[in-house]
N, C-alpha and C positions, 0 to 999 in steps of 0.2 A: 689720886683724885680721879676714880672713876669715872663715867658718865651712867646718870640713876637707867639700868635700863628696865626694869621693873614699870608697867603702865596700868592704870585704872583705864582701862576701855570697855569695850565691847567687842564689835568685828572689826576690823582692821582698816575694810571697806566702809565702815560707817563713820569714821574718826568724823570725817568733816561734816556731813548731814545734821549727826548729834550732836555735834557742837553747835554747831550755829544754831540747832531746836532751843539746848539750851539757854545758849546765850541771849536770843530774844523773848524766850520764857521770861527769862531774871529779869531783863529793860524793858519789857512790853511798853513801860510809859515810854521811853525815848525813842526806839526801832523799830522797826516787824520785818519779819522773812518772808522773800517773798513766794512765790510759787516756783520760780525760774532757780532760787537761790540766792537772790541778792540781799543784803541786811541795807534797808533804806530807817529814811529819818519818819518816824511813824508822823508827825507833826511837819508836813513837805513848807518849804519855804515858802515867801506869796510869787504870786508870779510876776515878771517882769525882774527877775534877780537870776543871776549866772548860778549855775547849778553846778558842781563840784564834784564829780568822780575819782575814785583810785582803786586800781584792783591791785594784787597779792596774790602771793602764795602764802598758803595759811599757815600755820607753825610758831609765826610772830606772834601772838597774843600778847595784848591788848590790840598793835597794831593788825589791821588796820580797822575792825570792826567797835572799837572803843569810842574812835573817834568819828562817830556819825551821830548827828546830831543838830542844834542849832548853834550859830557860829561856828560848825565846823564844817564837814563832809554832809552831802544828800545821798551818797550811795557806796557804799563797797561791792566790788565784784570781787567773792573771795576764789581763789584757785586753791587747787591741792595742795598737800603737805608742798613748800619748798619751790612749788611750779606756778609759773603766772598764768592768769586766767586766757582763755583764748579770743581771738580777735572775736569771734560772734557774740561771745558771753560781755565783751565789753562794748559793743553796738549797744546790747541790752540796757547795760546801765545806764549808756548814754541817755536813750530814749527816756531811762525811771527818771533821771535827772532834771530832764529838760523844762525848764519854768518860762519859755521862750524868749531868751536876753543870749542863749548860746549857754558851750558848757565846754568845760575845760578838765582834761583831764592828764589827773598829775600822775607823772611815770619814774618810778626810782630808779633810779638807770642801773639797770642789770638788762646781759646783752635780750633774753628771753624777753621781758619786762617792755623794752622798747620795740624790739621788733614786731611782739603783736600790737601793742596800741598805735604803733603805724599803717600795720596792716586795718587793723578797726577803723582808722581814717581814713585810707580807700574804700573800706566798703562804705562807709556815711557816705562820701560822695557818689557811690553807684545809686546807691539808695535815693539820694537828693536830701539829704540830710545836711542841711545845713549851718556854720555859725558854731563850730566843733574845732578846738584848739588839741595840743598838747602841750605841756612844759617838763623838760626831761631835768629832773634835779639830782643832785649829789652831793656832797659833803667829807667824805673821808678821804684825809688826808692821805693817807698809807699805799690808795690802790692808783696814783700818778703824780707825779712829779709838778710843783708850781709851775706856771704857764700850761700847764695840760691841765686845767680842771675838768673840761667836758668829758675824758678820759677817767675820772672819778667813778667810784661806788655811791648810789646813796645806802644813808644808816642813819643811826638813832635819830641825829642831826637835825631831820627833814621833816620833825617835828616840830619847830619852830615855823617855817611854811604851813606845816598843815594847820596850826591856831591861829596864827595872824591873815593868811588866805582866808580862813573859813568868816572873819570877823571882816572882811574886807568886801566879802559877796555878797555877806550882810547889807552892806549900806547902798547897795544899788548899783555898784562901781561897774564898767561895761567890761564885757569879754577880755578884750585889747588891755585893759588897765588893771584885771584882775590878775591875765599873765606876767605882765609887769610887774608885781607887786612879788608873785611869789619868786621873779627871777631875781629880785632884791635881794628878798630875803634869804634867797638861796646864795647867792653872791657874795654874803656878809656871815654866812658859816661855814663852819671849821670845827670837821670831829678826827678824834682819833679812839680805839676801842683795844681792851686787850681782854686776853683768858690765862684762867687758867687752868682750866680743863673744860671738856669736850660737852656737847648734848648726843644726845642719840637719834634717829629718825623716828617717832613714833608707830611709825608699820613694818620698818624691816628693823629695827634694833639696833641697825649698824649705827658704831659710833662717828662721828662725824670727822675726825682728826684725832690723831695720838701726840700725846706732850709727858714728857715725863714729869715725874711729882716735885723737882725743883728746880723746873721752869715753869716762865711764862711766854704766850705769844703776845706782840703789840702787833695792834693792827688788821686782827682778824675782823674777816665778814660775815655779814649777819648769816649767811650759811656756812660760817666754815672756812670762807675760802681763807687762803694762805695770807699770811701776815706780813709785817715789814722785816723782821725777825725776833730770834728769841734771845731771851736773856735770862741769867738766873732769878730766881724767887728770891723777893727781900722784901723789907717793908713797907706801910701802906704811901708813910712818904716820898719813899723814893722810888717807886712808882708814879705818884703823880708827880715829880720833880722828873723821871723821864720824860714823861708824856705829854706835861701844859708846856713846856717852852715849845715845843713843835708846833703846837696848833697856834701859841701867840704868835711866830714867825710867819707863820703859813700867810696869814692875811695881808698885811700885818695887823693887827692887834697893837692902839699903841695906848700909852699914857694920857687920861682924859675922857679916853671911850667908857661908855657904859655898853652891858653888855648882860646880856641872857645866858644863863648857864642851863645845864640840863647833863646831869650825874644817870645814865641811864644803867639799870640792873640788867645785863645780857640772860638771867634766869634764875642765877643761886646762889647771888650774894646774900647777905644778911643786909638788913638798916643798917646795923648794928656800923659793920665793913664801908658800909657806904656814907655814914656822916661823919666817919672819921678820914675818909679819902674826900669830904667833900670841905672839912676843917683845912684841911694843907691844901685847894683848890681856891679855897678864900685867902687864905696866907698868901700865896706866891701872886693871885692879882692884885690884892694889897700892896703888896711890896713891889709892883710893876703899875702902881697908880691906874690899876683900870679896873671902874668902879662896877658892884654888880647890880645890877635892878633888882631882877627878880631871879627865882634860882624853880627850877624843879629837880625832885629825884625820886628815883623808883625805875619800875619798872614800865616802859613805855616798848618797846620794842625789841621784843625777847629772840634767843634761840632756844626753846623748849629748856632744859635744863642746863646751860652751856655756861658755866662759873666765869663772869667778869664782869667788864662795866665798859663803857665809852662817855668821853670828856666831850663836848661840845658847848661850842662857843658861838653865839651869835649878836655882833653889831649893832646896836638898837639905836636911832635916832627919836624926835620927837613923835612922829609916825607911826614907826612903830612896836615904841610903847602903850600907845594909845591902842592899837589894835591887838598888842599882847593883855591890856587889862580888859579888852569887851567883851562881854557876856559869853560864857559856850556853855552847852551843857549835852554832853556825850554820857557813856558809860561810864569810862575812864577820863575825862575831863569835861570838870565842871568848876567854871568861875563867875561869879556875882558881878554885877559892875559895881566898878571901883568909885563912879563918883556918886558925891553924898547927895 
C-alpha cells in the first residue's frame, strides 16, 4: 500500500499560487483571491456580524478553502504545504474579515498553528486593532489522555464548529457569544482517525510514514503524525468496532444523546469502503441507544493521498441542530434551509 507519488503539477514552487488560481476560477460565484492571497467570501457578510477567520497549511483540501462562504468562514489564510500561515499573513485576514462587530479566529491546535495566531494578536494590539479573539479547538482523541483535552490535536472533527459557528455569526450573535458557541461545540466532540497507508508531500515526494501492508495505524494526524498504535489489518467491522467504543467513552457519549456523525475520507478511500464502515457506525450507536441526526461522509479534510478515514462524533442539543440545519453555502458545503 504505497503512497501515489506520481503528481499532475507544474513547478513545485507554484503548487500553492495554482491552486488557489484554480480553485477560485471554479467558485468565482462563492470566493475570489485575493491579491495578498487570501480566498475570501466573494459575497462579504453585511456589516455589524462577527467575521470569522482560519488559516492552514495547505495540503488539506477541501479544508480549509471549501468552506468559505455564507454561513460559513469570511476568509482563509492559506499557508504552505503542511505549514501554518504566518502572524502577518493572519493580521491580513483579520483586517479582510472585519464587518466591525470584532473577529474571531479559529486555531486547530498544532503547536505552529497556535503560536503564530498569538503572535498575530500582539501585533493587532500594537496595531490598535481592536475586538480580535482566538478560540483554540481540538478533538482527537489519540494525541491526550481524558482530563487533558487542551493538550489535544484538532482533525476532521472541527468540522462541526466550523458549520454550526459559521450559522451562528450569521444571526448577529456578538464576539463573546460566538466564541462561546464554538467552545460548545468543540467541547461535545470526539474523533478518532486511522490509516492505512501513507500520503506523500507533493514537492519533495517524501512519503509521510512507513506501515507495512497488514497493518494499520489508529490515531494518526492529519500530517502524519504518530498514532495511538498499530494493529493488524482486518475487516471493515472491526475496525470500527475498534475505534467507536473509544470515542463513545471519551465524552461520554451516552443513551438518549443525539448526535452528529461525520465519516471523514483521509484521501483514498473509495464511497464504496466508507458506507460500508459507515453501516457498522449506525449499527453499534443503535445498539448503544444514541440516536443520529444527521450524518456527513466524504472527504472534508484530507492528507493528500493518505489511505483511511476518521469517526467523529458530535453532541447536538436543540441549539444545535438548529444551527447545523441553517443555510451555508461554500464549495464544499452547501445546505438549503430546512424549514418549509
Amino acid at each position: 500500500m504505497s503512497a501515489r507519488k506520481k503528481k499532475l503539477i507544474n513547478k513545485p514552487e507554484n503548487i500553492l499560487s495554482e491552486m488557489l488560481q484554480g480553485f477560485a476560477a471554479a467558485y468565482a460565484d462563492i470566493v475570489r483571491l485575493t491579491e495578498n492571497g487570501l480566498i475570501v467570501r466573494r459575497q462579504p457578510k453585511a456589516e455589524g456580524k462577527v467575521g470569522l477567520v482560519i488559516g492552514n497549511g495547505s495540503g488539506h483540501e477541501p479544508a480549509m478553502i471549501g468552506l468559505i462562504g455564507e454561513g460559513l468562514f469570511d476568509v482563509n489564510i492559506p499557508g504552505e504545504i503542511f505549514t501554518a500561515p504566518g502572524p502577518e499573513r493572519i493580521v491580513e485576514g483579520i483586517k479582510a474579515a472585519d464587518r466591525g462587530a470584532g473577529v474571531l479566529v479559529c486555531v486547530s491546535h498544532h503547536a505552529g498553528d497556535l503560536m503564530n495566531a498569538e503572535m498575530a494578536l500582539e501585533l493587532c494590539q500594537m496595531e490598535g486593532i481592536a475586538n480580535v479573539e482566538i478560540v483554540v479547538l481540538y478533538d482527537d482523541i489519540s494525541s491526550a489522555p481524558k482530563g487533558h483535552e487542551p493538550e489535544r490535536r484538532g482533525t476532521a472533527g472541527l468540522f462541526f464548529v466550523w458549520k454550526m459557528l459559521g450559522a451562528y455569526a450569521e444571526t448577529g450573535a456578538s464576539l463573546a457569544d460566538c466564541k462561546a458557541l464554538a467552545e460548545k461545540v468543540r467541547d461535545n466532540t470526539r474523533s478518532l482517525a486511522m490509516a492505512l497507508s501513507a500520503g506523500a508531500n507533493p514537492i519533495t515526494g517524501e512519503i509521510m510514514f512507513q506501515l507495512p501492508d497488514d497493518e494499520i495505524e489508529i490515531g494518526m494526524g492529519v500530517h502524519g503524525e504518530v498514532g495511538a498504535g498499530r494493529h493488524k489489518l482486518s475487516t471493515a467491522d472491526a475496525t470500527v468496532d475498534l475505534m467507536l467504543p473509544s470515542i463513545i467513552a471519551d465524552l461520554p457519549f451516552v443513551a438518549g444523546d443525539d448526535v452528529l456523525v461525520l465519516l471523514n475520507n483521509s484521501g483514498s478511500l473509495t464511497l464504496m469502503e466508507l458506507f460500508i464502515l459507515y453501516r457498522r457506525v449506525a449499527e453499534r450507536l443503535e445498539d448503544a441507544d444514541i440516536r443520529v441526526y444527521k450524518s456527513w461522509i466524504g472527504q472534508y479534510a484530507t492528507t493528500q493521498e493518505m489511505s483511511g478515514f476518521a469517526i467523529s462524533l458530535c453532541r447536538a442539543d436543540d441549539q444545535l441542530k438548529q444551527l447545523w440545519d441553517a443555510p451555508a453555502n461554500g464549495a464544499y458545503l452547501k445546505m438549503v434551509s430546512q424549514q418549509s
